[in-house]
Wavefront OBJ file of the C-alpha trace (Angstrom):
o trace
v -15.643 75.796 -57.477
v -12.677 77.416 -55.412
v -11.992 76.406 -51.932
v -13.974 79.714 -50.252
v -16.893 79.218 -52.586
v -17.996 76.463 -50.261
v -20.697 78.051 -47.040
v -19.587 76.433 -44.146
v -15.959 77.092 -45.117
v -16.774 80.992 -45.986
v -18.684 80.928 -42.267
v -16.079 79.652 -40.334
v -13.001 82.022 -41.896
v -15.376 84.871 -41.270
v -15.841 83.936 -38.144
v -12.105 84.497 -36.839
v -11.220 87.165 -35.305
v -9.976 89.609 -37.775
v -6.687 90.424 -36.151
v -5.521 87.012 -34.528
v -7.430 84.693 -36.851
v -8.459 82.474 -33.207
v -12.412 81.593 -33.027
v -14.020 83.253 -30.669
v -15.909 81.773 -27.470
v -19.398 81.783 -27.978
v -19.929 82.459 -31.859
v -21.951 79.422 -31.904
v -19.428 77.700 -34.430
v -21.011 74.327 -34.678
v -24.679 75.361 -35.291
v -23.617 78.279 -37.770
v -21.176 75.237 -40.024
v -24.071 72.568 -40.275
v -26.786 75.462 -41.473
v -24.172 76.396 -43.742
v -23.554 73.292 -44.878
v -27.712 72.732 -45.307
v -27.474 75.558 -47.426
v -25.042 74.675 -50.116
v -27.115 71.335 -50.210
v -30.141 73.833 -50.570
v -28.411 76.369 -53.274
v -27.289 72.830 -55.255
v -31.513 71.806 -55.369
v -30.393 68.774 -53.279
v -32.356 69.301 -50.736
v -35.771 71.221 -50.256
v -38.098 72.573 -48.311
v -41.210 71.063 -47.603
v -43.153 72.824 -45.290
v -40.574 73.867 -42.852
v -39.129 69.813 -43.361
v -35.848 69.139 -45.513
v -36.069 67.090 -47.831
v -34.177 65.255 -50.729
v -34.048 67.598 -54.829
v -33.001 66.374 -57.492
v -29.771 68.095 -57.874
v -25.983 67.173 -56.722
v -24.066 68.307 -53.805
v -20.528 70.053 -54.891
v -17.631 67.273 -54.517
v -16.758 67.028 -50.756
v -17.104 64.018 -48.662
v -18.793 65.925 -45.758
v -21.849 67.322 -48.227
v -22.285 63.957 -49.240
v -22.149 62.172 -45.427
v -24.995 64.847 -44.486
v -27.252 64.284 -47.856
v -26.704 60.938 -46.939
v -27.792 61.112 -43.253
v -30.776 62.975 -44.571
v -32.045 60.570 -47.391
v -32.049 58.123 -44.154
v -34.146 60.171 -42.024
v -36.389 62.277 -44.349
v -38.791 64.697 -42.877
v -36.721 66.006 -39.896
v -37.224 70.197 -39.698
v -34.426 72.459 -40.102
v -33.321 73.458 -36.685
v -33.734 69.434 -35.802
v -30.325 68.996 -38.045
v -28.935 72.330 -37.445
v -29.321 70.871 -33.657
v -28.177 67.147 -34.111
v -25.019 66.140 -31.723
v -22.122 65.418 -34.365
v -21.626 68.715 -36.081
v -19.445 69.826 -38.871
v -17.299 72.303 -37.648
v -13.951 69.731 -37.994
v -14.404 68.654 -41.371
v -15.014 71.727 -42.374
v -11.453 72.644 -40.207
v -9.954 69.901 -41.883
v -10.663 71.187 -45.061
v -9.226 74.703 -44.194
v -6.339 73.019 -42.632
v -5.650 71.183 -45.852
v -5.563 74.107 -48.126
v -3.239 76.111 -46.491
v -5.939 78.825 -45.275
v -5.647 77.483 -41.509
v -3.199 76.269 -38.970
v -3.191 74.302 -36.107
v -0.243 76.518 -34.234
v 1.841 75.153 -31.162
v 0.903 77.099 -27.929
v 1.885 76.488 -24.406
v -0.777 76.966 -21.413
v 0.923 76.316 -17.826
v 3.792 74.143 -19.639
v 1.588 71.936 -21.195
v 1.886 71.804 -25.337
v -1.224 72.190 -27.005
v -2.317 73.405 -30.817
v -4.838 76.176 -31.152
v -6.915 75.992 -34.667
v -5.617 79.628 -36.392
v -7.320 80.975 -39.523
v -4.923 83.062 -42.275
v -5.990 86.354 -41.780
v -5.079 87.280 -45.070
v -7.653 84.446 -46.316
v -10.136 86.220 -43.863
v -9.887 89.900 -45.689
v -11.621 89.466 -49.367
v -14.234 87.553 -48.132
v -14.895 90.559 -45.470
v -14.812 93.254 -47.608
v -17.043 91.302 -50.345
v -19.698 90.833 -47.296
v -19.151 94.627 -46.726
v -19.780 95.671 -49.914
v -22.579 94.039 -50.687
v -24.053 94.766 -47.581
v -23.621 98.494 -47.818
v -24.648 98.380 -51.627
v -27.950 99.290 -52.733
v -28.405 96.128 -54.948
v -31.379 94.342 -54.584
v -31.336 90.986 -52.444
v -32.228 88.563 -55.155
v -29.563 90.349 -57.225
v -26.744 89.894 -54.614
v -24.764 86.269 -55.260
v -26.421 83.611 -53.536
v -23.616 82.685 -51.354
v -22.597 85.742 -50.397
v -26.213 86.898 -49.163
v -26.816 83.746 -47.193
v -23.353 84.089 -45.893
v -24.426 87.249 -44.641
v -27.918 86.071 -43.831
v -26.234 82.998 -41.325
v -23.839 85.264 -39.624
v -26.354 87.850 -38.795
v -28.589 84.750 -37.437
v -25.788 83.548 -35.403
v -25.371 87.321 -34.620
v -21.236 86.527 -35.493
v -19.900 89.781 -34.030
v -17.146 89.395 -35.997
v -18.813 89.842 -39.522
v -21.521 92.247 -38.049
v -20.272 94.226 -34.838
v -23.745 95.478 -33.204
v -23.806 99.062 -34.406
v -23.704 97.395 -38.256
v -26.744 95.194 -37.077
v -28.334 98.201 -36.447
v -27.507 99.993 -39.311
v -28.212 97.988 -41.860
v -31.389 96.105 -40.012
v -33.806 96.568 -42.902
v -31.198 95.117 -45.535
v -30.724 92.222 -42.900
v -34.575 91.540 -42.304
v -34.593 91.002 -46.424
v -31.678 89.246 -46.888
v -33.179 86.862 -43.452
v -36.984 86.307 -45.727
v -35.314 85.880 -48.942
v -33.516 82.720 -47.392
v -35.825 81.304 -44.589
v -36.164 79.149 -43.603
v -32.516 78.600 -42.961
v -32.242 81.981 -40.678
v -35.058 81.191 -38.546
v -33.928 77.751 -38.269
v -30.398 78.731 -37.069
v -32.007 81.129 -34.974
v -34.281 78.715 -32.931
v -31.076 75.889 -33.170
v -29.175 78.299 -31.270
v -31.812 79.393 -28.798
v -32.727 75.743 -28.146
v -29.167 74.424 -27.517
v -28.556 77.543 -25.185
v -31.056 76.697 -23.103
v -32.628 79.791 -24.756
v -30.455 82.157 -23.943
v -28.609 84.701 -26.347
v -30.520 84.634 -29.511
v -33.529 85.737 -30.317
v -35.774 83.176 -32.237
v -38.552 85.448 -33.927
v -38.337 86.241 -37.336
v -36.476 89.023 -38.815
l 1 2 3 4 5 6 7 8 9 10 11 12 13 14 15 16 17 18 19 20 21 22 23 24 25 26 27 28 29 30 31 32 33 34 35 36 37 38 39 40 41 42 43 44 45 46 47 48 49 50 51 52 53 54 55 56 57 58 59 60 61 62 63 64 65 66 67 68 69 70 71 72 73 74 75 76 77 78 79 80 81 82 83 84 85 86 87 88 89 90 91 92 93 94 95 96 97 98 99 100 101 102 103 104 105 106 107 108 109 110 111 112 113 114 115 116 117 118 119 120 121 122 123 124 125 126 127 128 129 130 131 132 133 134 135 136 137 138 139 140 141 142 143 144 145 146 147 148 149 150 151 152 153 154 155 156 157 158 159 160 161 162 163 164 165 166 167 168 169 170 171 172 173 174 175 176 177 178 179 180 181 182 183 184 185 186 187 188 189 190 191 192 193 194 195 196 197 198 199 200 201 202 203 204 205 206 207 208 209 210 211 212
């Protein structure tokens, strides 16, 4: 498995700005990284639905420390509903920086604000561009959604979730709605649960949480 191959890591890059590579403000960064990370422990059968409930598969997580810490977490408390991880407190948007950081596809780059040194987390741009136009193109194709790769199509199914404006600008949301209300039901209940995660730690403000 190649670096990008991994969800929350695919998430995050596409969620730079395409230009500057800096995360935008409000893209809802740590929700959109832990439901990624649920669903590479879902597309590895190591954890399952159970009536809108994760809980543990029989399969393996791919080989990173972070998977394993949240399969881990979740063995201890079984039972606990989508959103109520994709909500919890410690998220996993900086090991999944750390990881970008450590294969050359980020930087943490010296900036000055007022005279005071600081480092601002950068994404490579050029790291940024296949996954966009593979998103793209699959998007715009007329494949259907249980044909598209799994990771691409739930990468595509988060973002438009976290409505990422980055990866789908609102006149592509528009465009392409139908596509997105299959790819959303071919994954729930991830989508919905990102949805409502949002919603709830917004005070309920920004993203819608019905269905599709």
């Amino acid at each position: 498995m190649q670096l990008l191959d991994l969800l929350p890591l695919r998430v995050l890059v596409l969620a730079a700005r395409p230009e500057t590579g800096r995360l935008p403000a409000g893209a809802h960064i740590r929700e959109l990284t832990l439901a990624a990370a649920l669903g590479e422990l879902w597309l590895a059968g190591a954890v399952l639905d159970d009536r809108g409930r994760v809980v543990r598969g029989a399969g393996s997580p791919p080989d990173w420390p972070a998977l394993a810490q949240l399969l881990a977490d979740i063995e201890r408390r079984p039972g606990r509903r989508w959103q109520s991880w994709i909500r919890r407190t410690r998220g996993f948007e900086r090991p999944t920086m750390d990881a970008l950081l450590a294969g050359g596809l980020a930087a943490d780059v010296p900036q000055r604000f007022l005279g005071i040194p600081f480092t601002r987390f950068t994404v490579d741009p050029g790291a940024r561009a296949p996954l966009a136009a593979e998103v793209d193109g699959w998007l715009r194709s007329s494949v259907p959604v249980p044909e598209i790769p799994q990771r691409t199509a739930l990468t595509i199914a988060l973002a438009d979730a976290a409505r990422l404006a980055t990866v789908l600008p609102r006149p592509e949301r528009r465009a392409h709605a139908a596509r997105l209300r299959q790819l959303a039901d071919h994954y729930e209940p991830l989508p919905r649960a990102l949805r409502r995660a949002i919603a709830s730690n917004s005070g309920g403000e920004g993203v819608s949480v019905s269905a599709g």
